[in-house]
N, C-alpha and C positions, 0 to 999 in steps of 0.2 A: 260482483266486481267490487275491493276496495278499493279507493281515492285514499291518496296520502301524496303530501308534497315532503320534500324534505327543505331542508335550510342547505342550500350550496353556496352560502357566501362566506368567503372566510372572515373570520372575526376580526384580523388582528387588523383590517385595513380600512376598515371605519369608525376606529372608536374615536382621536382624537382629530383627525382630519376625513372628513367623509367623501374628500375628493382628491384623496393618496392613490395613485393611480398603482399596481402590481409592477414592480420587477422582476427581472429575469434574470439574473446575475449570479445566483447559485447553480455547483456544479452536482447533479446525482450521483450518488454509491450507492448501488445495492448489494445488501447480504445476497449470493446469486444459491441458488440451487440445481446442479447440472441432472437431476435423477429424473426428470417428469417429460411427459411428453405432451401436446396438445394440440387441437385440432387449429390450424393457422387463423382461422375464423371460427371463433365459438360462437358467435351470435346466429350465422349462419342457418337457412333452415334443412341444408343438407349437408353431410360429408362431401368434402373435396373426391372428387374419384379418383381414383387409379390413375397416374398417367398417363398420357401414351410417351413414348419414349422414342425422340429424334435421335439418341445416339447411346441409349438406356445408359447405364453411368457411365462417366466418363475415369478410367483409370490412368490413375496419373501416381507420379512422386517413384517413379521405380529406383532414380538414382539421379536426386537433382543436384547431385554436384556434377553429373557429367551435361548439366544442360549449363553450366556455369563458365563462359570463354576462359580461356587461363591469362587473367590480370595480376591480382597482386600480391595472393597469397594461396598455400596450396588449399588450405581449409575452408569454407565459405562457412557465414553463418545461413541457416534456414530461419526466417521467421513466418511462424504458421497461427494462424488464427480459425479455430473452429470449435466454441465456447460462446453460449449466450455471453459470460463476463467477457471475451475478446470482443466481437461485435458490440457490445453491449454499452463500452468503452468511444464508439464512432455516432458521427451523427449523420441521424436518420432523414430522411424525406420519403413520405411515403413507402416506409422500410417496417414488417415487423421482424423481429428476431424471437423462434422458440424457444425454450426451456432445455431442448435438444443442442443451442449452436444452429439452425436452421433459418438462413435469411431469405424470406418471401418479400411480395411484394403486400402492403395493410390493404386492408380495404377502402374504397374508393373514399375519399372525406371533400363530401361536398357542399357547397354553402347555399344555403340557404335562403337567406338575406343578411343582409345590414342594416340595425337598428340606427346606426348613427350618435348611439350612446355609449357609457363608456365599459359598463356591463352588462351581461345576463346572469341576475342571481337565482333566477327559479323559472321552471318550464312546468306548465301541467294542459291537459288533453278535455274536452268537453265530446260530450256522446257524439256532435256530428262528428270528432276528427281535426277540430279545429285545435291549432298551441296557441297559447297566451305564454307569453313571456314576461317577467319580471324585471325591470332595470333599473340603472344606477347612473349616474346621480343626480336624474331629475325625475325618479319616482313616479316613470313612465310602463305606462302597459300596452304593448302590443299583440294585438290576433293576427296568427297567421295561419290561413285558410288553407285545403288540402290542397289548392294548386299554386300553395307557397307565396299568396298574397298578401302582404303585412298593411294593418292600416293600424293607427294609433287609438284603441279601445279607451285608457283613461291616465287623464295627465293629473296624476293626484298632485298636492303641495309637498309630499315629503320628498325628501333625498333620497332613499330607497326602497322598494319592493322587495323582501327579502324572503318570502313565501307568499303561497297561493296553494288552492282549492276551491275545488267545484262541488255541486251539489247535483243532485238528479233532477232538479229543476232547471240547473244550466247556471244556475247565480255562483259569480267569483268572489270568491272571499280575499282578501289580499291584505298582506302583516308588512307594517311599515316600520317605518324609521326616519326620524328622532324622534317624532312623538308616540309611537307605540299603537297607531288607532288602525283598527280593520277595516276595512270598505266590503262592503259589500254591493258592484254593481252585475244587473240584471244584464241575460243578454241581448237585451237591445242596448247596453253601456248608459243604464240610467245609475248611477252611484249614489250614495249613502255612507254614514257612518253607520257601522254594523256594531261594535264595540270598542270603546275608547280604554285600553288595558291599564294606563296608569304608567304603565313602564316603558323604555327606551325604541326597547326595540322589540318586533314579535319577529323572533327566528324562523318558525316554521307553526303549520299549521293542519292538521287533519282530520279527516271527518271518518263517522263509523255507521255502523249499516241504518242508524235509528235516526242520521243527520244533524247529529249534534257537530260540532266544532271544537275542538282543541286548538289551545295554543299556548308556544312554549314562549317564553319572555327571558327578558332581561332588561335592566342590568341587576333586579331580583329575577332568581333564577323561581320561576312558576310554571306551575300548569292550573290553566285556565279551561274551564268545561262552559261552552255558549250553547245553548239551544235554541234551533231555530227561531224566536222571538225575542235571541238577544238577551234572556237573562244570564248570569256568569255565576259561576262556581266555580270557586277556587281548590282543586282537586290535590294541590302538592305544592309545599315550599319547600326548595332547597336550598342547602348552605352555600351552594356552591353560587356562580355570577350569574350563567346562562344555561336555560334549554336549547340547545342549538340544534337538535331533532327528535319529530316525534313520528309514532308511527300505531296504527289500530290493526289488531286483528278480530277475527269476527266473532269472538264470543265477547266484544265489547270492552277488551283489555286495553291499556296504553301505552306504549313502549316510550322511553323520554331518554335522551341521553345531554349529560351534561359537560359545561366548559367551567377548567378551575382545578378538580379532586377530576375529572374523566369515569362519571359512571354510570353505570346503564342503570334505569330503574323500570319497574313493572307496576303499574297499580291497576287493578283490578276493577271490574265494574260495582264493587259493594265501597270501591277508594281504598281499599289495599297496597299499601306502596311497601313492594318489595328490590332490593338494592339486587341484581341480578350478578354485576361484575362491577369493583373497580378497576379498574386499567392500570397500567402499569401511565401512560401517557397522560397529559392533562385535558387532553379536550376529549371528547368524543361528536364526530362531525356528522354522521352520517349514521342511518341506521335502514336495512331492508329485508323485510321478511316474505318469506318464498311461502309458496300452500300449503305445505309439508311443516308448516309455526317453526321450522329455524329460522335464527334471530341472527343477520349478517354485521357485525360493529366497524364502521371506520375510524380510526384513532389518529389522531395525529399529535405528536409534540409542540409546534409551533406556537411561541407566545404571543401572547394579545398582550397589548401597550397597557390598558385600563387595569388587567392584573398587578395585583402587588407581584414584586420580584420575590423569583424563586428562591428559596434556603437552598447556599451551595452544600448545605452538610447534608442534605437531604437526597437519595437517589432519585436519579429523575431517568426516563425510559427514552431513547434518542431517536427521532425519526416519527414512521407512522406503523402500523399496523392494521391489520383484517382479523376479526377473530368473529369466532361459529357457535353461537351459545344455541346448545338442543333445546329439545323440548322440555328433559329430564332435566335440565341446569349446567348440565357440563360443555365446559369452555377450552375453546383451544384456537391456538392462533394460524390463520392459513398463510399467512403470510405477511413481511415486512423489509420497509426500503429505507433507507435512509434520509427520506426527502423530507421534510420536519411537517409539510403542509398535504392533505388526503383531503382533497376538494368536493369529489362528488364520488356516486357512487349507487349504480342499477345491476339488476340481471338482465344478461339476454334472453335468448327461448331458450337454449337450451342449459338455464339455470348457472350457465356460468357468470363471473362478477367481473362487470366493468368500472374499472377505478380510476377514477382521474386524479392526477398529482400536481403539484406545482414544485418549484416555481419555472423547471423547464416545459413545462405542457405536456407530459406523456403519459400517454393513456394507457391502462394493464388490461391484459385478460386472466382471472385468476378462477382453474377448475374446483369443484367443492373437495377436491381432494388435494389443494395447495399449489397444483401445476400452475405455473404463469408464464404470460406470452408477454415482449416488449409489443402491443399492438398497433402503436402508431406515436407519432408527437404533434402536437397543436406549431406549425409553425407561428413564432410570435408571438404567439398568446397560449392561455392557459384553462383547460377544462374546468371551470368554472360551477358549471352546472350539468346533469346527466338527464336522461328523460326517454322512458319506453312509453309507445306507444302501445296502446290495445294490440294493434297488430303486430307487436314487436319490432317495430322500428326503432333505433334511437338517434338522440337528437343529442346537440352538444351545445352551450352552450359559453360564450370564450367572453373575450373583452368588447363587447358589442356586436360582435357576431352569432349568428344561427348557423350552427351543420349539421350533417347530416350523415351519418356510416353507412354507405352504402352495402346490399348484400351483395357485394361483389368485389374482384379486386382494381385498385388503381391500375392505371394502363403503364403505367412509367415509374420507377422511383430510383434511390441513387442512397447509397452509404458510404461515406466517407470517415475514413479506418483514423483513429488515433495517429500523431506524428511518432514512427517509430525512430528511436535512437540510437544510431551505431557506432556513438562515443569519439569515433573518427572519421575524418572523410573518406569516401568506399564507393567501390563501382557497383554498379548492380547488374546480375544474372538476371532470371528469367519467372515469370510469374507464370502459377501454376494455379487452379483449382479445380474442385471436385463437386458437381453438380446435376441435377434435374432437370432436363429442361423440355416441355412437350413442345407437341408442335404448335406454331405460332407464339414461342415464346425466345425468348434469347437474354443471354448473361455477359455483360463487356467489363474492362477495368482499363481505368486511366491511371498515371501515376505522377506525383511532382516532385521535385524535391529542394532543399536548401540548408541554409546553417543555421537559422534561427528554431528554437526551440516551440516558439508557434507559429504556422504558416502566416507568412506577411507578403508585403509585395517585391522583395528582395528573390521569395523562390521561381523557381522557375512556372512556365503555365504547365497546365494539364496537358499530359500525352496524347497523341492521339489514341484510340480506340483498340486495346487489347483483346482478342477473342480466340487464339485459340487457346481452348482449357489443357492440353497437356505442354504447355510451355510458350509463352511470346514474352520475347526480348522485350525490358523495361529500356528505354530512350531517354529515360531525364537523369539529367547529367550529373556526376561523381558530386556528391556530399553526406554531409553527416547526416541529417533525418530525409525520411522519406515517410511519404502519405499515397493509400492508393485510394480509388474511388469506385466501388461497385454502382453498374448500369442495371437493369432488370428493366424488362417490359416485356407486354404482351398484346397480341392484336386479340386474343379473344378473352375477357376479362373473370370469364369463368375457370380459366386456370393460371397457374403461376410456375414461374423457373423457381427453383429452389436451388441457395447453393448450399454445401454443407464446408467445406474448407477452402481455405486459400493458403498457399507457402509462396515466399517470395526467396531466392536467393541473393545474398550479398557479401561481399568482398572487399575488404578493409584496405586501403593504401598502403602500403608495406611501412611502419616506421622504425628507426633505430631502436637498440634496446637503450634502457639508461642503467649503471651503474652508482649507485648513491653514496656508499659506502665500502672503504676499505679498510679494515682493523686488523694490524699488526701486534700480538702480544705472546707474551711464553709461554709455552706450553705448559700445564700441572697436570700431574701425574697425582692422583690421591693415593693416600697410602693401603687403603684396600684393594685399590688394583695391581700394586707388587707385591702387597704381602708384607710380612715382620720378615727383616734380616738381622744378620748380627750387629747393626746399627741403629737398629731401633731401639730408644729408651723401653728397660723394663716397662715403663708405666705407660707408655703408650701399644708395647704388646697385653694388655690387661694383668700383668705382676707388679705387687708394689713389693719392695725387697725388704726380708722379712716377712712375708704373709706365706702361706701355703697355698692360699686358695687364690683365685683371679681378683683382682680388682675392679672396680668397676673403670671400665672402659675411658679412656679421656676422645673426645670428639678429634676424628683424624684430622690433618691438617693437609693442604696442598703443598705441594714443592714444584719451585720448576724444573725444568726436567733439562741440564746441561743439551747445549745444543739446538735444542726441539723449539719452533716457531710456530705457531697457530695463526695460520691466515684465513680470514673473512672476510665476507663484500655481502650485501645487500643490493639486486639486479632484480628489475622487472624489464618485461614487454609490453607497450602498448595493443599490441595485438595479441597477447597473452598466446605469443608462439612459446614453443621450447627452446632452451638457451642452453649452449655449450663454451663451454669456457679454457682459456691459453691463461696461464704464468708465465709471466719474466723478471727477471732482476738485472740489478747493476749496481756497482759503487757509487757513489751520490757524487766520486771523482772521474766517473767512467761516463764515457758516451751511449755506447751500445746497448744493446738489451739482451742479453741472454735466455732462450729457451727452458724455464724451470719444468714446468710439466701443461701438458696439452691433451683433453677431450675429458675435461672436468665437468662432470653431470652435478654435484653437490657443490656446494657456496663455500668451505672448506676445504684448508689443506694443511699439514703437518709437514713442516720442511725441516729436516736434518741439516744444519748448517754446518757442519762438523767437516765438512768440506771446502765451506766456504771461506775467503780471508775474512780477518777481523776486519772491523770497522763499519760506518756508516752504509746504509745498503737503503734500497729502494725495490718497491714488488709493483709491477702494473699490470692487471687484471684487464683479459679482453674477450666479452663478450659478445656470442654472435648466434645469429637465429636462423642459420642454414640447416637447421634440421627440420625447419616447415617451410622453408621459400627454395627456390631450384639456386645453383651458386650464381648465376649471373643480377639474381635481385634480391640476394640474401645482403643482412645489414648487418656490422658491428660495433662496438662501443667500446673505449678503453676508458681507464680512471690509475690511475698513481696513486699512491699510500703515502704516508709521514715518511723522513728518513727514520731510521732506526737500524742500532748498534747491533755488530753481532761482535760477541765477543766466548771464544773456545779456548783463551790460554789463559796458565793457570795464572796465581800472584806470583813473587819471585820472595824467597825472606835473604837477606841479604845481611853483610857486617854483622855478624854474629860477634859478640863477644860476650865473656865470661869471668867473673871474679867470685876467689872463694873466700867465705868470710870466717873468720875464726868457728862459730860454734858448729860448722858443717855446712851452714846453708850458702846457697849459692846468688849471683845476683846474674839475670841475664838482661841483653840490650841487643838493639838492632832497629835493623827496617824491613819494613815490609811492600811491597809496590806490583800495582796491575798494569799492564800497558795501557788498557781499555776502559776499566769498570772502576766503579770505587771498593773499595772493600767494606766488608760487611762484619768481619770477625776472624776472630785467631783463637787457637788454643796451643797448649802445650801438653808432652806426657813425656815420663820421664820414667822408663825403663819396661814400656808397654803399659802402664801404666793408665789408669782414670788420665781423660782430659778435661784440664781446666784452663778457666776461660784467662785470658789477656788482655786487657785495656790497654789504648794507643798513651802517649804519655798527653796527650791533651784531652784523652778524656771521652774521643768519640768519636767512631768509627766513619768517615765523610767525607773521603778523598783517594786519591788515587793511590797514595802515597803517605804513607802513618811511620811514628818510630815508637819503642817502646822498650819499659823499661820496668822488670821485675824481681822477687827476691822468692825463691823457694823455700819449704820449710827444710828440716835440719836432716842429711842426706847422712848415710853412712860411709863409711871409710873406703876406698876403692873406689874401680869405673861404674862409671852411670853413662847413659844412653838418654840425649834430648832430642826431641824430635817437637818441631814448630808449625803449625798448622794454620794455614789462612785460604778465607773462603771472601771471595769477589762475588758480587750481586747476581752475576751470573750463575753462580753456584760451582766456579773454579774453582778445585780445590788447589796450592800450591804447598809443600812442606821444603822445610831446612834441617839439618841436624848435624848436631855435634856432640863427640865424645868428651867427657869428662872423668880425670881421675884425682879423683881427692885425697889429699895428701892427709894424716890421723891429726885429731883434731890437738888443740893447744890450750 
């Protein structure tokens, strides 16, 4: 049999105050993995058997919207939870969750005693059976005998006890702090100073078949070789602060893992120091090797005060880790959580790894093939320290407390689910799940609910007791979040209900839709969607005049398209129903509303107004969500647009007049005027003729209403044919024309 203690005290909460007591204020994330299965109790020295089955499973979910009363909407949401990450997300009591999605009941966690101190940083075991415990922060050590009798074995001067071991004589070794000295008392608890290390603190401590002692130090990080009579050899300096665990196997090897750089070293019995891994993380906390010399690593990210701060340019690896270095050297990780602190850390019998975490207190079961089980949580306190017994018992050690993991399961436990959020106030249907349960076992759910986003004393209380599993009506009353709370218990503690899902159905309060936006503008037509006509500039159908060949293309332009209106609204549902949509208009002088078009699925419409009269107009948009609520609780929402002009007739050109000027050319005048729009341009052609452009006689085109005034070049003898051309914003075109006949020139 080797002896070996490890260091389970975290580092970071003694360096600058050694009576910094643990918080509990960080929330867990783990990276989850849904593919493993495991035995609910790995520690366990048998398989769970086969159930017997009170109702063999219970089928349920056929169509749980018809378990759903008809309230507020025709669609319910289903919220369903059967995923280690859904449970995994709720808080536990006496709850494990498997790798499956599978919520049991943990095994029994029972206490032991109370030391009345404020830690237990190390446990270890003497031939009869007896623990000695380690504590903080008055550097006390207690025995506690196999019928669980605690008497206080040695009240050393230091602050803490941060390792121990035992020899085959029965003499406890014990690594203190601040001053760094080992005691060695006998067990009739006659003490001594064993060896005075020089350094701060002795992390951990262990012994190898020939009864030598090892110890790892800090705040130089060392390995110390003591032999029975107290002489010391110093076996390894490291760069790094602290050995914070070591560990021997039997051919007299050392295993050391450091805080700083996170890395495992090996040195050999000739003092061979081999670097085995560095870690991606900075500590390495924990280290346990099974018969079979793999080498288990616990890592954690979690900074200690005393360290200089981290280079943010520098990667650094977040949370904690488990990794399985063989015999051969190869490393692979089993597993990782996001919780920055990996506390302790044993096997069971059946070679599975029990990991304690902080800062919520929850203990893992992790198989050597990476499966992991949520297997319990430390209420209040935090696993601290781990500890097998010869017989495979273990023990825990939390914030002044002893427990113990019983091979069996708690009689009772309770999970209480994440507050789910249904964005709006909502009735609730009927809770459903899917479960195991043998006999003398049973599964209940209570529910509560309210508006606050974490339950306070504003919600409602806890429902009465939910149990039938193919649907029982949820009681707490209409609101936005809702929390339900799983029951489990058993009268015979050798077996457990199992559930494997829950669906809860719920129903949203019917709300209006809202309408945000209503944009009115003209329609454009581009000119690759008509095509080249006989109005297309040469060069915008790709000919430049005189070429043979095309020219390169000039970028099409938009036009608006006489008439044509482009109406838009931006509408949502709070209930993310489906929405059907009415148009209507009026004159901005009219009262009424006119029916434009009705059972618009698209947010768009293309209105021909070429019907319409001119002038000031108005579109009001009504949207309604009767195609998911029945008509009597279907809701709608209107919204109004800007006024805006319609305008279909053309300009008017008007007082035309004409004088002809000696050498032939002509001079023309007039006006030009839109009822509606301002105008935008005019041209002239004079015998079918090229049109050219017109300037108003002020110069610019910006009114409703322009005169104008020009002089053609030198015209031939005989009638000519004018024709005057004016285009309104709208895109109206208006012409005027008049014949002229020129008398021979002079």
């Amino acid at each position: 049999m080797i002896y070996g203690c490890f260091s389970l005290s975290p580092l970071p909460l003694l360096q600058k105050n050694p009576c910094f007591r643990l918080k509990k204020q960080v929330d867990l994330s783990f990276k989850l993995s849904e593919n493993f299965r495991v035995i609910p109790l790995p520690f366990f020295q048998k398989r769970r058997k086969t159930m017997p089955r009170k109702g063999v499973f219970t089928i349920l979910f056929l169509n749980l919207a018809l378990l759903v009363a008809p309230l507020r909407a025709v669609t319910p949401t289903i919220w369903k939870d059967n995923t280690q990450s859904d449970f995994g997300r709720g808080e536990p009591y006496n709850i494990s969750v498997t790798s499956e999605g599978e919520v049991i009941l943990a095994p029994d966690f029972q206490q032991v005693t109370d030391t009345g101190e404020l830690y237990i940083w190390c446990i270890v075991e003497d031939r009869r059976g007896n623990l000695y415990i380690g504590t903080g922060n008055d550097g006390k050590i207690f025995r506690i005998d196999s019928k669980g009798r605690k008497t206080l074995f040695f009240d050393s001067p230091e602050v803490g006890i941060h390792s121990l071991a035992v020899d085959r004589k029965g003499n406890l070794y014990a690594g203190s702090s601040p001053d760094g000295i080992i005691y060695r008392i006998t067990s009739e608890g006659i003490a001594s100073t064993f060896c005075p290390t020089g350094q701060r603190y002795v992390w951990s401590l262990a012994l190898d078949d020939k009864g030598c002692l090892y110890a790892g130090t800090g705040e130089k990080a060392r390995i110390l070789k003591i032999s029975p009579k107290g002489e010391v050899e110093e076996l390894f300096a490291s760069t790094d602060n602290h050995i914070m665990c070591l560990v021997c196997d039997p051919a007299g090897s050392v295993y050391a893992g450091t805080e700083g750089s996170g890395i495992v070293y090996k040195v050999d019995q000739k003092g061979k120091v081999t670097a085995l891994y560095d870690a991606p993380e900075r500590e390495i906390h924990s280290l346990v090797l099974t018969p079979e010399a793999d080498l288990y690593v616990g890592a954690m990210s979690g900074s200690a005060p005393h360290t200089e701060a981290q280079d943010p340019t520098q990667p650094q690896s977040q949370g904690s880790s488990l990794y399985k270095i063989t015999t051969s050297g190869a490393v692979w990780r089993l597993w990782h959580s996001s919780e920055p602190l990996l506390l302790s850390l044993v096997t069971d019998q059946q070679g599975n790894l029990i990991v304690g975490t902080g800062e919520k207190g929850v203990i893992y079961s992790v198989t050597p093939e990476g499966k992991w089980t949520i297997l319990l949580k430390c209420q209040q306190s935090q696993p601290l320290s781990l500890y097998k017994k010869h017989r495979g018992e273990i023990f825990v050690g939390t914030e002044g407390k002893l427990y113990r993991l019983m091979p069996h399961y708690a009689k009772h436990g309770n999970l209480t689910s994440e507050e789910f959020d249904m964005a709006i106030i909502s009735k609730w249907g009927k809770i459903c799940w899917r479960a195991e349960t043998p006999e003398g076992t049973k599964i209940s759910f209570q529910t509560r609910s309210g508006n606050t986003q974490r339950a306070d004393s504003t919600w409602s209380r806890w429902s009465e007791m939910l149990e039938d599993p193919t649907g029982s009506q949820i009681t707490s009353p209409p609101a936005r979040f809702l929390q339900y709370r799983i029951n489990l218990s058993t009268s015979n503690q050798s077996v457990t209900p199992l559930l494997k899902e829950v669906a809860i159905a719920s129903l949203q309060n019917n709300l209006k839709p809202e309408i945000k936006t209503v944009n009115i503008s003209p329609y454009f037509l581009h000119p690759e969607e008509a095509g080249p006509t006989s109005e297309t500039p040469p060069q915008q159908r790709g000919f430049v005049p005189g070429q043979t060949e095309p020219g390169p293309q000039q970028p099409p332009r938009a036009e608006p398209q006489r008439g044509l209106w482009r109406i838009s609204w931006v509408a949502q549902d709070p209930n993310k129903d489906s929405l059907i949509y009415e148009l209507y208009f009026r004159g901005s002088e009219e009262k009424d509303w006119k029916l434009l078009k009705k059972g618009l699925h698209r947010t768009f419409y293309v209105w021909n107004t070429t019907s319409c009269p001119d002038g000031p107009q108005l579109i009001k948009v009504v949207a309604s969500d009767r195609l998911s609520n029945p008509p009597h609780l279907a809701l709608s929402a209107e919204k109004t647009s800007r006024p805006f002009v319609v305008d279909n007739t053309p300009p008017q050109v008007g007082r035309l007049k004409i004088e002809q000027l000696p050498e032939g050319r002509i001079v023309v005048s007039g006006e030009l005027e839109d009822a509606t729009s301002p105008l935008k341009k005019a041209e002239y052609s004079i015998d079918s003729g090229e049109w050219l452009v017109i300037f108003p006689t002020d110069g610019i085109f910006d009114s409703k209403k322009e005169s104008f005034r020009f002089a053609t070049e030198a015209l031939s003898q005989g009638e000519h044919t004018l024709v005057i051309r004016a285009t309104d914003f709208r895109n109206n075109v208006g012409t005027g024309k008049a014949v002229v006949q020129l008398k021979s020139h002079k």
